[in-house]
N, C-alpha and C positions, 0 to 999 in steps of 0.2 A: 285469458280470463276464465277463471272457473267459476261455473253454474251449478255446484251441487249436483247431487246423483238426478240421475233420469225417473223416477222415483216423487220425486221433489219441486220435479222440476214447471214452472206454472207460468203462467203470458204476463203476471203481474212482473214476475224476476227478469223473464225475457227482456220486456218493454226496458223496464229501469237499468238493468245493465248494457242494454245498447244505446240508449241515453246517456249516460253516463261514460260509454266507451268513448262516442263521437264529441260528446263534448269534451274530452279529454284532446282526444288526438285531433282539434278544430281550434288548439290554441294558438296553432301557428299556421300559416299556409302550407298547402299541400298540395301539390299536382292532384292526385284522387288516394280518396280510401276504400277499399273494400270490405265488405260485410261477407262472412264464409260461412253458410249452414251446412250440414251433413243432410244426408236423403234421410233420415231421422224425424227430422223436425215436421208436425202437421203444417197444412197450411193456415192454422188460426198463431200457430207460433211461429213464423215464418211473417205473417202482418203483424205481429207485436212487433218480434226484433225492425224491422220498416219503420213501423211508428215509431218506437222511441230513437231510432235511428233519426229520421227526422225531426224530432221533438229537439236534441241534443245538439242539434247546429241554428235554432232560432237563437236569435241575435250574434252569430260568429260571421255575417256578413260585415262586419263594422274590421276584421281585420283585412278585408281585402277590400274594401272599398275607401280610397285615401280622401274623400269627402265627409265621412263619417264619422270618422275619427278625430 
């Protein structure tokens, strides 16, 4: 996924693109995902992509829990 130039680049994009990534690839079951930063990233953008990482998988417990469903 591309983020725009480094230049550009801000915790708001961060956040919403790893939101977006996880809830994308949390459509289906998955042994594990990985999240991949470069030594780049501050640590205030490193807890965005986190957050919205997390944010991106509320409510994707409903496909692995066969009660829920």
């Amino acid at each position: 996924m591309g983020l725009g130039s480094r230049a550009t680049l801000d915790q708001g994009t961060l956040y919403r693109a790893a939101a977006t990534a996880t809830r994308a690839l949390s459509t289906r079951p998955r042994e594990k995902v990985v999240l991949v930063a470069d030594g780049s990233w501050s640590t205030r953008q490193l807890e965005q992509a986190v957050a919205g990482s997390a944010t991106g998988t509320i409510g994707q417990e409903r496909l692995s829990n066969p009660f829920l469903q």
